[in-house]
C-alpha positions in Angstrom: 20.3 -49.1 19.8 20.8 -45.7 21.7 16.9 -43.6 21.2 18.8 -40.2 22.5 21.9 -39.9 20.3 23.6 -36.5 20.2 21.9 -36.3 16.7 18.7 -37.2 17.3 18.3 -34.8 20.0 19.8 -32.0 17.6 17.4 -32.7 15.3 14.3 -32.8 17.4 15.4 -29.1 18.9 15.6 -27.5 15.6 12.3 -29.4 14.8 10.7 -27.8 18.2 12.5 -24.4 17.3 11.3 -24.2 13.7 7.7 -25.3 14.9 7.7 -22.8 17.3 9.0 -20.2 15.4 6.4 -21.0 12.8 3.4 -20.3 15.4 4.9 -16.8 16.4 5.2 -15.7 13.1 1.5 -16.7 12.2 0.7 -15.6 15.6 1.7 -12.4 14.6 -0.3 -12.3 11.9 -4.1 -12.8 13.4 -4.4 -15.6 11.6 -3.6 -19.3 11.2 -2.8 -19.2 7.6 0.3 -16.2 8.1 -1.8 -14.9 5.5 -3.1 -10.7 6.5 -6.8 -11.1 7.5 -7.7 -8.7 4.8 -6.3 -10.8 2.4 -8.4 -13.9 2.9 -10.8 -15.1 0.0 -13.1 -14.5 2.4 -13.2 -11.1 3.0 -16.2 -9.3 1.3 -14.2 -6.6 -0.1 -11.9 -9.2 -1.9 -12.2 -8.6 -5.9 -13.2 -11.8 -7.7 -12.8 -11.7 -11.2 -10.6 -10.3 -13.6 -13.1 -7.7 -13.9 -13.5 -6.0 -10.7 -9.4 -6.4 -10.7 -9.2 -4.4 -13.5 -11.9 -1.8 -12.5 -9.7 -1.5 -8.8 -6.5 -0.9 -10.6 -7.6 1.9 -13.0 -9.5 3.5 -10.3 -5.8 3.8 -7.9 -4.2 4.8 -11.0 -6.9 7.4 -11.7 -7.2 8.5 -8.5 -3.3 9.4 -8.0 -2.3 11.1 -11.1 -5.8 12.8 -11.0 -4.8 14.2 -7.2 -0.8 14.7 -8.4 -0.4 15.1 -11.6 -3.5 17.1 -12.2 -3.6 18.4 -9.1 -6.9 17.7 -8.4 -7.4 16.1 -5.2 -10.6 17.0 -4.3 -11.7 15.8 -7.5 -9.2 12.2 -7.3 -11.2 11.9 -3.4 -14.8 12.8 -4.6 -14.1 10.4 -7.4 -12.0 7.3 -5.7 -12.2 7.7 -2.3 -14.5 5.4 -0.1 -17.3 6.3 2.6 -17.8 5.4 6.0 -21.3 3.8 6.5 -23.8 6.2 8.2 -22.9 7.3 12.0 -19.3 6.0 11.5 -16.5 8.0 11.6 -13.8 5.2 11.3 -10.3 7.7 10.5 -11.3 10.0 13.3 -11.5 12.8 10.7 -14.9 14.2 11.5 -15.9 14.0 7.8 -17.9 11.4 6.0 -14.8 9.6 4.6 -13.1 6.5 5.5 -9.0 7.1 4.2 -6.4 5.8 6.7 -3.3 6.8 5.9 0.1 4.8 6.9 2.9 7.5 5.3 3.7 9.3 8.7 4.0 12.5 6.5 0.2 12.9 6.4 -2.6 12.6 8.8 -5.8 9.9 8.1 -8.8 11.6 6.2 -9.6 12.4 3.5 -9.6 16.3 4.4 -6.1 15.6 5.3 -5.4 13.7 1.9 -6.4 17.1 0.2 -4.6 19.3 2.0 -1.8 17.5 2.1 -1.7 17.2 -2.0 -2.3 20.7 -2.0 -0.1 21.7 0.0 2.6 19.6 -1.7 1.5 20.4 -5.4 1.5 24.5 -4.4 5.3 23.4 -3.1 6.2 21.5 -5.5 4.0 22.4 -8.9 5.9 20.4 -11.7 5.6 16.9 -9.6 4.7 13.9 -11.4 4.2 10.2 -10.8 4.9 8.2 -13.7 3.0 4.5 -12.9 5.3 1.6 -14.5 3.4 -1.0 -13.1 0.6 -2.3 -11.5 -0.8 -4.9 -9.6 -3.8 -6.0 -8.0 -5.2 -9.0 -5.7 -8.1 -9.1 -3.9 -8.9 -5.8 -2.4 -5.4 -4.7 -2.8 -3.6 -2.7 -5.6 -0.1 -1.9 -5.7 2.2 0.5 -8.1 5.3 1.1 -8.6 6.7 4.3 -10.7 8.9 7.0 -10.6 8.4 11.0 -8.7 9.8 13.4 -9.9 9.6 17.5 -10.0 10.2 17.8 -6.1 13.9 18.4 -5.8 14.9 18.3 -2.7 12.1 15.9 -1.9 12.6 13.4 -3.9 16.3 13.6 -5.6 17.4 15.1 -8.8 16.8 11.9 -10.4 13.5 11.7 -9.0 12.4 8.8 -6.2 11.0 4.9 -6.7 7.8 4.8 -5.4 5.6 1.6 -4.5 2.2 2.4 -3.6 -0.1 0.2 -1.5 -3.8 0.8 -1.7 -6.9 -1.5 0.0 -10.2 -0.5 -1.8 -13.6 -1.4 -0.2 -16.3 -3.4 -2.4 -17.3 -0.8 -4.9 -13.7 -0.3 -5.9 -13.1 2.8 -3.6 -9.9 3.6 -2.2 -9.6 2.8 1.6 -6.1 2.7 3.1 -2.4 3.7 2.1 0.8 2.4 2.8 3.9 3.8 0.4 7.7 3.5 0.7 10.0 5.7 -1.6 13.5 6.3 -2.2 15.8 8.0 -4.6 17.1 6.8 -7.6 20.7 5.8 -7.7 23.2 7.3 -9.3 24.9 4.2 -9.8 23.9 0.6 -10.5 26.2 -2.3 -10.5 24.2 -4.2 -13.3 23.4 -1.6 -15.4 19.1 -2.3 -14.9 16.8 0.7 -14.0 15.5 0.5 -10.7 12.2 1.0 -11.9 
């Protein structure tokens, strides 16, 4: 019996390529799981409970219709927004308040946060965000719902928006991600998009 038959050494490439493929990826990641650091169990900000779950996800949805639809930011970041820990200055704002922001429309800070709303609601003043849904794990909470009232912005139709928010330990917004884009005009099964 042959040990290197054609197949055999086919098979223990891919094997090599998919394990090494596997350690980039994780690599990638900071961490050995391929799951985000912030994620982990372990991570002291990481709601446990249905309870603190449900406090972070009515606090995100309060704290962005609050800033857009009632176009109160100030209010939405005095309210929501979390606080660096005395001497820190982790956004590079200047001001007391930890908010990084990942849309490359608007600076980190919560300064920045409200005059960016501002600036936007004075632009745009009958913008909305309808919230459809929302989900939370651990210190994360994500939306997903439906702009509307800035045409060009965001499409006659309005855009679909999914939110991403990381809240510290008392349930205080953090960090931002969002990706939007506008509703079609057409869909191919007939389902809304949102």
């Amino acid at each position: 019996m042959r040990f290197l038959t054609p197949s055999r050494v086919i098979a223990a490439a891919s094997l090599a390529v998919a394990a090494l493929s596997f350690g980039v990826a994780t690599a990638g990641t900071g961490s050995s799981s391929g799951i985000d650091s912030t994620a982990r169990a372990g991570n002291k900000a990481c709601a446990r409970g249905q309870g603190k779950l449900d406090r972070n996800k009515a606090n995100v949805v309060a704290y962005y219709t609050r800033a857009f639809n009632d176009k109160e930011p100030e209010d939405a970041v005095d309210k929501y927004v979390g606080f660096d820990k005395p001497g820190q200055d982790l956004d590079g704002s200047g001001e007391p308040h930890l908010y990084i922001q990942h849309n490359p429309l608007a600076k980190s800070g919560a300064p920045a946060f409200i005059e960016f709303v501002n600036n936007f609601t004075t632009a745009f003043p009958d913008i909305h965000i309808d919230i459809r849904r929302v989900i939370a794990e651990c210190d994360f909470v994500v939306t997903h719902g439906v702009l509307t009232g800035a045409v060009p912005v965001f499409g006659e139709r309005g855009s679909k928006v999914v939110d991403i928010f990381r809240l510290d330990e008392q349930g205080k917004v953090v960090e931002h991600w969002d990706v939007l884009a506008p509703i079609s005009a057409e869909s191919a099964n007939g389902n809304p998009e949102v």
